[in-house]
Kinemage of the C-alpha trace (Angstrom):
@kinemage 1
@onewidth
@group {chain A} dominant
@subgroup {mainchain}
@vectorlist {calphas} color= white
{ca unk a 1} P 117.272 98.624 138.566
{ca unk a 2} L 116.827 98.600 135.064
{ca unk a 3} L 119.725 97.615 132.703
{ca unk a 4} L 120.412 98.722 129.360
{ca unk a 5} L 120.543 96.528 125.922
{ca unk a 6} L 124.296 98.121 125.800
{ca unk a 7} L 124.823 95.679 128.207
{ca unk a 8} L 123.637 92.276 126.967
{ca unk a 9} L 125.873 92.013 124.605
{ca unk a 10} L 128.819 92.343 127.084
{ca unk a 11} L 127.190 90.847 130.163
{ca unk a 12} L 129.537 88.516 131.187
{ca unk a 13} L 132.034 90.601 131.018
{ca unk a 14} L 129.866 93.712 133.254
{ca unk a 15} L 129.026 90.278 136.059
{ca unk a 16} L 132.512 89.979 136.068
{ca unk a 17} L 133.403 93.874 136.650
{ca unk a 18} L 130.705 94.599 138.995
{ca unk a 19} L 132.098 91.518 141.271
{ca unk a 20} L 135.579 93.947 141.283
{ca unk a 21} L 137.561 92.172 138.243
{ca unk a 22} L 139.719 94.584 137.146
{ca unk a 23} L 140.944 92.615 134.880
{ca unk a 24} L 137.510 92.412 133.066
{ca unk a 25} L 137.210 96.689 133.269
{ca unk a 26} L 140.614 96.814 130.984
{ca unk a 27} L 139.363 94.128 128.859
{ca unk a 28} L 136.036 96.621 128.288
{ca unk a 29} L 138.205 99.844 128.565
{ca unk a 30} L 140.104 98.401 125.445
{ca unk a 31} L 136.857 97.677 123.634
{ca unk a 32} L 135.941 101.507 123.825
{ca unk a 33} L 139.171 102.765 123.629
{ca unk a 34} L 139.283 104.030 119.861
{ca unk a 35} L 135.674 105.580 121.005
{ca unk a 36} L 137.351 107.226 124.121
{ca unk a 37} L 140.437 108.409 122.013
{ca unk a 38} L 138.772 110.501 119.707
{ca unk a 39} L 137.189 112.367 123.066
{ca unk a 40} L 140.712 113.353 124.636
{ca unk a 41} L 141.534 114.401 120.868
{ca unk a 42} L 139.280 116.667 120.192
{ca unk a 43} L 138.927 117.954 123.816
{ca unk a 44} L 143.088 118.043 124.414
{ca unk a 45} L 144.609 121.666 124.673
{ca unk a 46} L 146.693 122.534 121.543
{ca unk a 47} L 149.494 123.864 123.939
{ca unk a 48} L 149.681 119.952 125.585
{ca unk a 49} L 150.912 119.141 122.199
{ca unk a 50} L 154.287 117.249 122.252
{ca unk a 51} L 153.853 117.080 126.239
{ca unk a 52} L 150.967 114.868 126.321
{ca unk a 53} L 148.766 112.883 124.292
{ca unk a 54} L 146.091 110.917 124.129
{ca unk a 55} L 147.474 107.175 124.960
{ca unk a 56} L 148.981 109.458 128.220
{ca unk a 57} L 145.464 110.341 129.167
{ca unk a 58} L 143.601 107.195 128.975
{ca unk a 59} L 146.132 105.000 130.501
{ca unk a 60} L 145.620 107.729 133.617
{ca unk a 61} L 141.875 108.024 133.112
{ca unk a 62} L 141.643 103.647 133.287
{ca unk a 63} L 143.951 103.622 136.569
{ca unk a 64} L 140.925 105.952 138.172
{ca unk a 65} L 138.080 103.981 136.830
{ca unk a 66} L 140.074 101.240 137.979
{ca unk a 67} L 139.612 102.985 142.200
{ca unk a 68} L 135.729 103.901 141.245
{ca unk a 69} L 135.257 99.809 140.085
{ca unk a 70} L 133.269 99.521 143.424
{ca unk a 71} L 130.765 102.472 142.070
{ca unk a 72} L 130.344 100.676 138.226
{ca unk a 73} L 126.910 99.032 139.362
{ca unk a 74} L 125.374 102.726 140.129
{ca unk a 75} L 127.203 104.817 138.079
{ca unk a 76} L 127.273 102.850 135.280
{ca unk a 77} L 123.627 101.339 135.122
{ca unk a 78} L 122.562 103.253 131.846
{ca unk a 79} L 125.453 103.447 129.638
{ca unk a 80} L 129.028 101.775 130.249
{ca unk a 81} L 130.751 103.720 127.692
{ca unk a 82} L 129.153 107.124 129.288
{ca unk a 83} L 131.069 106.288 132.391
{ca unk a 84} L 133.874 105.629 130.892
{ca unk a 85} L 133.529 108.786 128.861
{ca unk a 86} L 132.724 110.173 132.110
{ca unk a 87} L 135.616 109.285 134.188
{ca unk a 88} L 138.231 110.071 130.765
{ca unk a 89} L 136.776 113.835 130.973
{ca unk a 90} L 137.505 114.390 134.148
{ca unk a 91} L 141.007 112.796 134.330
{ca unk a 92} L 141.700 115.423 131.271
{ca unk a 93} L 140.453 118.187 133.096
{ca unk a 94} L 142.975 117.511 136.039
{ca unk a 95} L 145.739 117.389 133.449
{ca unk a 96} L 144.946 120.613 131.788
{ca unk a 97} L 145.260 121.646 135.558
{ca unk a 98} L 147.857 120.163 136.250
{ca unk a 99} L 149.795 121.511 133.149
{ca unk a 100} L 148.569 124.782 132.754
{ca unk a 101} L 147.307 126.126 135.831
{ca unk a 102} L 145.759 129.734 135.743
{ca unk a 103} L 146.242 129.317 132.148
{ca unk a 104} L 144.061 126.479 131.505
{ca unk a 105} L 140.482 126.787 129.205
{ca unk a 106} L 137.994 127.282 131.820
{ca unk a 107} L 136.371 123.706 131.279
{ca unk a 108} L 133.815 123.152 134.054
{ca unk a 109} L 134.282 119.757 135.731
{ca unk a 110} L 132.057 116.923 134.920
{ca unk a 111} L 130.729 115.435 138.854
{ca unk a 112} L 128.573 113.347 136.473
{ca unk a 113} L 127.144 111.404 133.924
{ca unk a 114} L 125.547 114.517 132.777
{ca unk a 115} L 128.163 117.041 133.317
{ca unk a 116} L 130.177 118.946 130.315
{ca unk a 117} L 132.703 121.436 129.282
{ca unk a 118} L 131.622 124.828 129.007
{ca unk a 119} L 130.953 126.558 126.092
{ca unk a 120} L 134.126 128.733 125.661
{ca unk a 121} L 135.983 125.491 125.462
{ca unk a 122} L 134.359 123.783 123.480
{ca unk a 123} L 133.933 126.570 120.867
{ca unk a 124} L 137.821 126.752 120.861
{ca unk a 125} L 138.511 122.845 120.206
{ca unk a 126} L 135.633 123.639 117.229
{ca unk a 127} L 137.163 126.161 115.688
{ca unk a 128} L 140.791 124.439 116.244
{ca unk a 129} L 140.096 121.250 114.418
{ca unk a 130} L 137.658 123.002 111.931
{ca unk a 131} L 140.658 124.305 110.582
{ca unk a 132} L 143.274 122.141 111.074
{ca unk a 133} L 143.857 122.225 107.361
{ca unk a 134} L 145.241 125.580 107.378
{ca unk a 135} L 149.059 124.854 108.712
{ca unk a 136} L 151.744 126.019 106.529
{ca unk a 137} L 153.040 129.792 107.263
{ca unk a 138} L 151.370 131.285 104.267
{ca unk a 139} L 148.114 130.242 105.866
{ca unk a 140} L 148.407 131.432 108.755
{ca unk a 141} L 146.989 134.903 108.237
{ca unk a 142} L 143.980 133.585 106.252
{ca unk a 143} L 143.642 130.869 109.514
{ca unk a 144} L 143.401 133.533 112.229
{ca unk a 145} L 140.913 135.289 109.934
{ca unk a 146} L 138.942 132.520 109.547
{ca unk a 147} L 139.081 131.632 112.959
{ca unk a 148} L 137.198 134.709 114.106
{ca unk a 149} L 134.733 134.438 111.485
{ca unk a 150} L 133.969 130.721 112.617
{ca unk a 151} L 134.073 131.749 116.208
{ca unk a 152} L 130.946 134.332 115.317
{ca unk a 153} L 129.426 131.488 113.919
{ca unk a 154} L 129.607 129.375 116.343
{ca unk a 155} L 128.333 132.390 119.196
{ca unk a 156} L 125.156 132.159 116.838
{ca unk a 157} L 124.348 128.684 118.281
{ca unk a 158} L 123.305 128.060 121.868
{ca unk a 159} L 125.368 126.034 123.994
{ca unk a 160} L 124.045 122.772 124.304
{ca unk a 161} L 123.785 123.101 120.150
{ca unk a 162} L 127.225 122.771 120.378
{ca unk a 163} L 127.759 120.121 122.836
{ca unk a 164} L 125.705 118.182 120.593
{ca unk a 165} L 127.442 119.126 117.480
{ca unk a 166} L 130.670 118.073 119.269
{ca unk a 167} L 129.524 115.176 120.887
{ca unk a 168} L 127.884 113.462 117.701
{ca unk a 169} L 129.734 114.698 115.142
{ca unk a 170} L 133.051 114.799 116.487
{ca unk a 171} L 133.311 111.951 119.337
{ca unk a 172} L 130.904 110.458 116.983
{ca unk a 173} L 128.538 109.374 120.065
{ca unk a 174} L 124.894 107.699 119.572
{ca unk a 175} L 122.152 109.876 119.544
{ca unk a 176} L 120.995 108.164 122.771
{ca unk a 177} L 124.449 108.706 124.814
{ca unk a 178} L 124.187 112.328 123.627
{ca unk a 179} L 120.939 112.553 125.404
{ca unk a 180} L 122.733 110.878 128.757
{ca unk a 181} L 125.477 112.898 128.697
{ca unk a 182} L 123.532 115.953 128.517
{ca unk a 183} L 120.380 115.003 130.481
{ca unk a 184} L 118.098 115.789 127.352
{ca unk a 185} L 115.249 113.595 126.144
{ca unk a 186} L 116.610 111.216 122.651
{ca unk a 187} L 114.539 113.558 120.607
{ca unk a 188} L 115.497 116.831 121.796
{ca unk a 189} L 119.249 115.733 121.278
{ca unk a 190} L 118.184 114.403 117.594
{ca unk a 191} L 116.479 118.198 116.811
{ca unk a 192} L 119.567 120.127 117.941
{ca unk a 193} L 121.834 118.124 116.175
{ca unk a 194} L 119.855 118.226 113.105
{ca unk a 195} L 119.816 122.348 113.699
{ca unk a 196} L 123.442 122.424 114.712
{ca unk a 197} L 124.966 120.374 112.188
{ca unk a 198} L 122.902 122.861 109.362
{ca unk a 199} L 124.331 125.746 110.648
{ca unk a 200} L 127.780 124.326 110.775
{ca unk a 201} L 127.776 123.106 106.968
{ca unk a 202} L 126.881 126.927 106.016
{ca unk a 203} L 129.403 127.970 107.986
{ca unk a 204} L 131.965 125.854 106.474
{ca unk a 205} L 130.952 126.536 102.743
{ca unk a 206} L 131.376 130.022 103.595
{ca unk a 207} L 134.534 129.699 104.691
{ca unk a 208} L 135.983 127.069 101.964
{ca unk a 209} L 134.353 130.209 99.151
{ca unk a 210} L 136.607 132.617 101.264
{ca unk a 211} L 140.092 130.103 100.734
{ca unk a 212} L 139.227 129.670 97.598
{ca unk a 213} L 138.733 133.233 96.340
């Protein structure tokens, strides 16, 4: 099995964790953490806020790496923090079920490495944090306006354009975890994000000549 440079670096600490040290799998949960934080931020439903947050969602996502620890040699044999990643999506997908029910996004479950949320979803979290700015009550007319002209936008782009948007711009990932996380070659993830993240920035000077008007 091949092993990824990702690894070297840490390689102690992965011998350690693939021998079932879980003490060694929160020492390299803590060392992604800010990286895994800014994930369950941007991917966190607006109406969890006050009920749940972040910290709540990745001390439940390490408790279930923690019972997959016996998998980390397989699952984890290309990318440690796209495990992690992994395993963090789809403990916040069973809290937005847990918590909203029927009224959840419709975020498809990740069963791997390469799984993702679907596009309604993450088109919603894009459009919610691309205008975060707008929060005082005088704004909020001009926000839901906005909101449906960035939402038209965004429909312009395909799908995986805006995973990749998301995932590099946003969760600030490495070109080459993008690729992983979306089985796509390195280059083919570098060309949509290079696409995606054009569109985007005409999109958003648009919309900052419309506040500004």
């Amino acid at each position: 099995m091949s092993v990824d440079s990702e690894w070297m670096p840490k390689s102690a600490l992965v011998n350690r964790i693939v021998r079932g040290d879980k003490q060694a799998l929160a020492e390299l949960f803590s060392l992604n953490r800010d990286r895994l934080w800014r994930m369950v931020n941007f991917r966190l439903d607006r109406r969890l806020y006050g009920r749940i947050d972040a910290d709540d969602v990745l001390q439940e996502a390490y408790l279930n790496a923690a019972q997959r620890i016996n998998y980390f040699l397989i699952e984890a044999s290309q990318s440690c923090f796209v495990w992690l990643r992994m395993i963090v999506s789809q403990t916040l997908i069973d809290i937005h079920r847990r918590h909203l029910g029927a009224q959840r996004r419709d975020a498809k479950r990740e069963v791997s490495i390469h799984g993702g949320w679907d596009s309604q979803s993450t088109s919603f979290s894009l459009s919610f944090h691309l205008l975060a700015h707008l929060t005082s009550p005088s704004q909020a007319a001009v926000r839901a306006e906005l909101s449906e002209q960035l939402d038209a936008a965004l429909g312009i782009m395909s799908d995986l354009d805006r995973e990749v948007l998301v995932l590099r711009h946003f969760e600030e990932l490495t070109n080459r975890e993008t690729a992983l996380v979306l089985n796509i070659t390195a280059q083919a993830a570098s060309i949509r994000y290079i696409r995606a993240l054009g569109r985007l920035k005409d999109v958003m000077a648009a919309i900052a000549g419309t506040t500004n008007d």
